[in-house]
C-alpha positions in Angstrom: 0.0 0.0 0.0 2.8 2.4 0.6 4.3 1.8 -2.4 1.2 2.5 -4.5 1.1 6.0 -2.4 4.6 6.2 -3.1 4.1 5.9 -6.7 0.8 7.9 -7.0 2.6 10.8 -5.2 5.4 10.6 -7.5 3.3 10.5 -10.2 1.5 13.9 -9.1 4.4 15.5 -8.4 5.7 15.1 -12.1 2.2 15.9 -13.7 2.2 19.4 -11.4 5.6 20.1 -12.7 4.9 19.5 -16.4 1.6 21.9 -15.8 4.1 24.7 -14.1 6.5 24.0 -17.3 3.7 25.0 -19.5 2.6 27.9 -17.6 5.8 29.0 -17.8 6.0 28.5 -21.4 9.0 26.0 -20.9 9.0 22.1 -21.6 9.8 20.0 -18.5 13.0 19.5 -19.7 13.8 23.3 -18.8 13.2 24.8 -21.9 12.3 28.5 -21.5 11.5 31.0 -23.9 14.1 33.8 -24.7 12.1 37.0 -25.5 15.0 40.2 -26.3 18.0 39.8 -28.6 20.4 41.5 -26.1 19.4 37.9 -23.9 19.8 35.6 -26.5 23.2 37.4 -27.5 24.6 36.5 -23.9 23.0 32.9 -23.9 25.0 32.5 -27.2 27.9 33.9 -26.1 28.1 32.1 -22.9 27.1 28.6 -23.9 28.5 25.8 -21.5 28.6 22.5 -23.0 25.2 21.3 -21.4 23.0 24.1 -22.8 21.5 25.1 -25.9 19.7 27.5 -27.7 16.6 26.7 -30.5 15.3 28.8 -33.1 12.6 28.5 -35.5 13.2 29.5 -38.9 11.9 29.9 -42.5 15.0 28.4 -44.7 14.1 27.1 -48.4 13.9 23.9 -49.3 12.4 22.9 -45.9 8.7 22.9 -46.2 7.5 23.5 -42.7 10.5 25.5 -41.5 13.5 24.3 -39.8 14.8 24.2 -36.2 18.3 26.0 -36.0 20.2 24.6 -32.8 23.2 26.6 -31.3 25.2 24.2 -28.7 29.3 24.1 -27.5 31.0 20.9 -28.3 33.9 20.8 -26.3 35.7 24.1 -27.6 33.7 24.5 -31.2 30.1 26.1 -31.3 27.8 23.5 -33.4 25.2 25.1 -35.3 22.7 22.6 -36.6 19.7 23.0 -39.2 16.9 20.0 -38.6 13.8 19.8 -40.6 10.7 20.8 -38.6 8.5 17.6 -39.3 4.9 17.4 -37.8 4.1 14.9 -35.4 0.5 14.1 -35.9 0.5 12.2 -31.5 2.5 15.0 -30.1 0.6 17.3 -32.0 3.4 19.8 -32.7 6.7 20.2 -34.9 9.4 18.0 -33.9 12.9 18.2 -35.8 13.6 15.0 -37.8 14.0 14.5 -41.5 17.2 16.3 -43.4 19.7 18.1 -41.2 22.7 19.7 -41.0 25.9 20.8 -39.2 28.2 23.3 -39.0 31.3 23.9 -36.6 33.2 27.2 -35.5 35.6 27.9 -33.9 35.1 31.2 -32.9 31.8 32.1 -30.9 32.0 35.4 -33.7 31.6 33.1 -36.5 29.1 31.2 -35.0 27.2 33.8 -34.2 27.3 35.6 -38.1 26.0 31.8 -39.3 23.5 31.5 -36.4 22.0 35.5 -36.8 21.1 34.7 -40.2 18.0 32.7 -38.9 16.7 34.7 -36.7 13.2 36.6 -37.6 10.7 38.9 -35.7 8.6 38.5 -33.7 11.9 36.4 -32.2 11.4 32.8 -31.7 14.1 31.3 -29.5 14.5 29.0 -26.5 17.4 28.1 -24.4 18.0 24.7 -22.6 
């Protein structure tokens, strides 16, 4: 019996916190929203090798859009383009389908690459 309590608890806990994620208009893996260019200019600039930042972009040749992914791999930024494909369960884009990557060196370059994608109204998120 304490185990199904245990469980249920659990359970409630995790279903409150992906309800807070959404209010918050993050994922519950701690995705949050970036809303001003001057913050998503220092989120670039100071990427650590566990974080990430997300754009959505208009690019040609990919039908729905494409995701543009900005993350540090050990001392290289990696920009990468994935296809924004829609997933009919999830109900929402997910990136799959054709992708690329690119690798800088310097966080300047990376950043002329990256800037290219970005659009108003900005949409950008940082994990």
């Amino acid at each position: 019996m304490m185990e199904n309590r245990n469980a249920q608890s659990k359970r409630h806990s995790r279903e409150a916190n992906l309800v807070t994620a959404k209010e918050e208009n993050r994922s519950s893996y701690g995705e949050r929203k970036i809303t001003q260019m001057k913050e998503l200019k220092l989120l670039f600039w100071g990427l650590d090798l566990d974080e990430g930042i997300r754009l959505v972009a208009e690019i040609p040749g990919y039908e729905n859009g494409a995701f543009v992914f900005a993350t540090r791999c050990n001392d290289k930024i990696c920009v990468s383009i994935k296809e924004r494909v829609f997933d009919k369960d999830l109900n929402d884009y997910v990136p799959g389908g054709r992708e690329q990557w690119k690798y800088f060196e310097k966080a300047d370059a990376a950043w002329l690459f990256f800037s290219k994608f970005l659009k108003q109204p900005l949409e950008a998120y940082y994990y």
